[in-house]
C-alpha angles and dihedrals in degrees: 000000000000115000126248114235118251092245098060089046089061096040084058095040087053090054093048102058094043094045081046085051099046090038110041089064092063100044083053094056106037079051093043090060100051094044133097111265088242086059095051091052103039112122094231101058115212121232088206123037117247089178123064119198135160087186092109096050080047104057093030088061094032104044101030142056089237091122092062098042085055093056094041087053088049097052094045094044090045088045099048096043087060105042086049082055095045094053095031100059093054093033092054087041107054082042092051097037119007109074110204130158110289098011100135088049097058090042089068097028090060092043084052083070089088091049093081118053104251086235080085102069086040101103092031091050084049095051093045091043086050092050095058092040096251090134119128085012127132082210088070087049097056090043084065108042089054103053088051099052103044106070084066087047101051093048088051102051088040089060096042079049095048089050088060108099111242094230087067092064096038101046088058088041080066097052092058111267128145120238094251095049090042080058099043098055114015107041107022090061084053091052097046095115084058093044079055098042091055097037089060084050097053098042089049093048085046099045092043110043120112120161104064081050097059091050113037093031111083118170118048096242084071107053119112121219110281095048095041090049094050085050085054100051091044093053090040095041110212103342092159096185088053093046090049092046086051093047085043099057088034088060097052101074094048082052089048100056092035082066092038096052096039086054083054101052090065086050084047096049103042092053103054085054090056107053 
């Protein structure tokens, strides 16, 4: 048996640890919600379960509103990635292929919107929520979701546009197409793995923030998940059983797009080459 080289050894042992330090919190978690309370406390914590419980999925659904901040989550994070997709794609093609005056200056400009922590348009984006009556809406969450997440976006698609050779479009600009259709379905199939790449952005930034939520978001039916869990373990203290079975549902749906999207990026791929 021939021997592997010494670089490749440590290239695999490198792998290894990180994917053991981003993997082993989870496994703790998804575990740690399916085991006995004496088992989660126990000073000596268990790799493999030997107790097997449902009574914090039980109590989280039955005693809590966590049902309804999950959908809430869902609704906000689905509405925020596509409206970031809907605004993105024109906006990183007119920057890849339109030229208009300043162009360059609100590339950057726009790009300049990650330089100031977003705690400091807090109070200004509250007043002016509060002014058109978007306060305690799911609408003014997805608002700012979507302008903070599409700076990132825009740079992205502008850079998968800029890899597509010119001859592609022009070559189907000869044949008669018009430049949305051109768009529609020529480039946006060779750009499929950044269309996934932002969508899984957006969806994150949507699912995990928290601190325009707290704020703009009033009565508890509307909280999405981050700020009505926190709610729950507050009123529940340190039920750790309760907190891992939580983590554990609000990570599916983040699992579960992350498959869905990496599926798509063959389709993606393939197509475009196709056509």
């Amino acid at each position: 048996m021939r021997r592997a080289p010494a670089w490749s050894v440590a290239l695999w042992g490198g792998v290894a640890v990180i994917a053991g330090l981003v993997l082993t919190p989870f496994w703790f978690v998804v575990t740690g919600s399916i085991k006995a309370p004496q088992e989660i406390i126990a000073r000596v914590p268990t790799v493999i379960p030997e107790s097997f419980t449902l009574q914090h999925y039980d109590k989280l659904l039955a005693a809590s509103d966590y049902a309804g901040y999950l959908v809430n989550s869902l609704i906000v994070a689905t509405a925020s990635t596509a409206l970031t997709l809907a605004l993105a794609i024109p906006a990183g093609y007119a920057f890849f292929r339109l030229q208009f005056r300043g162009r360059g200056a609100l590339y950057r400009t726009i790009l300049l919107a990650y330089a100031f922590p977003s705690i400091v348009v807090l109070v200004p984006l509250f007043a002016m929520f509060a002014r058109v009556g978007l306060v305690d809406t799911r609408a003014a969450l997805v608002l700012v979701n979507a302008a903070f997440a599409l700076p990132f976006a825009i740079w992205m698609l502008r850079a998968f546009f800029a890899q597509i050779p010119p001859e592609i479009e022009e070559a189907a600009r000869l044949d008669g197409g018009p430049p949305l259709t051109v768009l529609r379905r020529i480039l946006l199939p060779l750009i499929a793995p950044g269309i996934g790449a932002v969508a899984i952005f957006a969806f994150v930034t949507a699912w995990t923030e928290y601190v325009f939520a707290s704020v703009l978001i009033l009565s508890d039916a509307r909280r999405p998940l981050p700020v009505g869990f926190a709610g729950i373990i507050g009123q529940y203290q340190v039920d750790w059983g309760l907190l891992l079975a939580g983590a554990s549902l609000a990570i599916l749906p983040v699992v579960l797009l992350f498959a869905a999207i990496g599926r798509w990026f063959v389709a993606g791929l393939t197509e475009g080459a196709v056509k």
